[in-house]
C-alpha positions as CSV (number, residue, x, y, z in Angstrom):
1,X,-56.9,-5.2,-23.8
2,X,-55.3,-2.6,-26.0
3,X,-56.5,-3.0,-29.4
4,X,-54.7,-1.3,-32.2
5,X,-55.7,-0.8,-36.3
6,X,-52.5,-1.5,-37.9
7,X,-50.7,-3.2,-41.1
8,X,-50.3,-7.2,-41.7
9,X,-47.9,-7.7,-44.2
10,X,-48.4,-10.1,-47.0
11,X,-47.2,-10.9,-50.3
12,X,-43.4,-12.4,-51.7
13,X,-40.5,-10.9,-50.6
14,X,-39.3,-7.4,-52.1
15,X,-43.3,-7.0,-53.3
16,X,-45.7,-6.1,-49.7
17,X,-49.1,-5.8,-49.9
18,X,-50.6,-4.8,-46.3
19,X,-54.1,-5.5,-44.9
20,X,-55.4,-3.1,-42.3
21,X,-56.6,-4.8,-39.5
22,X,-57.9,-4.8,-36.2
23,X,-56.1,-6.5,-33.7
24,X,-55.1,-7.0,-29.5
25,X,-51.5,-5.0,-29.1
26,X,-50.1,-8.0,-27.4
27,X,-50.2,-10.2,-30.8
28,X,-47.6,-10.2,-33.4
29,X,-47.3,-8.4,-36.7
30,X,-48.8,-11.3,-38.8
31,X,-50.5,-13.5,-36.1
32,X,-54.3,-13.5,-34.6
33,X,-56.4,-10.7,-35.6
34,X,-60.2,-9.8,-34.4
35,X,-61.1,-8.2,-37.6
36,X,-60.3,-6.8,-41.4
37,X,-61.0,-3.5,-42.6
38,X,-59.2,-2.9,-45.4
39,X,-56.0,-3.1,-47.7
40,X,-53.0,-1.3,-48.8
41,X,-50.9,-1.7,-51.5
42,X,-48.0,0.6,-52.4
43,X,-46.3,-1.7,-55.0
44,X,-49.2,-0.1,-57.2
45,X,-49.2,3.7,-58.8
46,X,-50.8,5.2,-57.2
47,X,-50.6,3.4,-54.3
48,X,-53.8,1.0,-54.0
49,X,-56.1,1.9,-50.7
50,X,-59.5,0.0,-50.0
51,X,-61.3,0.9,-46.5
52,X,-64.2,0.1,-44.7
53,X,-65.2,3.7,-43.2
54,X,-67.9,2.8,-41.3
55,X,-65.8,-0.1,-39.6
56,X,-63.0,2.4,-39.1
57,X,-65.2,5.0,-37.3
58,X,-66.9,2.1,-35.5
59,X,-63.8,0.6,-33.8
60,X,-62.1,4.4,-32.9
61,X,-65.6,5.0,-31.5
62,X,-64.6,1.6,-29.1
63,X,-61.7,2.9,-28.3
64,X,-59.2,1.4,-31.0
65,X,-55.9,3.4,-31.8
66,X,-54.5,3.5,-35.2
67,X,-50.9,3.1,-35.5
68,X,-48.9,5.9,-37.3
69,X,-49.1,4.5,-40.7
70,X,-52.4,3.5,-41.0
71,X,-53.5,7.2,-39.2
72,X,-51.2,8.5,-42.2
73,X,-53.1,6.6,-44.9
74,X,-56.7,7.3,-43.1
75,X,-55.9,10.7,-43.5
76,X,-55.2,11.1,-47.1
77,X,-58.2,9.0,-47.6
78,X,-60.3,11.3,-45.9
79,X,-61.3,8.6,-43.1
80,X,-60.1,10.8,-40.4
């Protein structure tokens, strides 16, 4: 099971709001998660970031991967 941190999108059309979440690879975008770490919202300036450190270290430490966004927004967060 490969288990990626990546973006769900939600909110209306034209205005996203993303939460970062934990979830099996093989799922869709905006289907089945195993957990919720944080949120993402760059409608906002400046762009809106809430995240759960201690979740985020916890799941890389099991062997999650973050996708290339949310490694992007990690890092200017100083999560990574």
């Amino acid at each position: 099971m490969a288990v990626k941190i990546r973006l769900r999108r939600m909110g209306a059309k034209k205005a996203p709001f993303y939460r970062i979440v934990v979830a099996d690879s093989r799922y869709p975008r905006d289907g089945r998660f195993i957990e919720e770490i944080g949120y993402y919202d760059p409608t906002k300036q400046p762009n809106l970031v809430k995240v759960d450190a201690d979740k985020v270290k916890a799941w890389i430490a099991n062997g999650a991967q973050p996708t290339d966004s949310v490694k992007d927004i990690l890092k200017k967060n100083g999560v990574l």
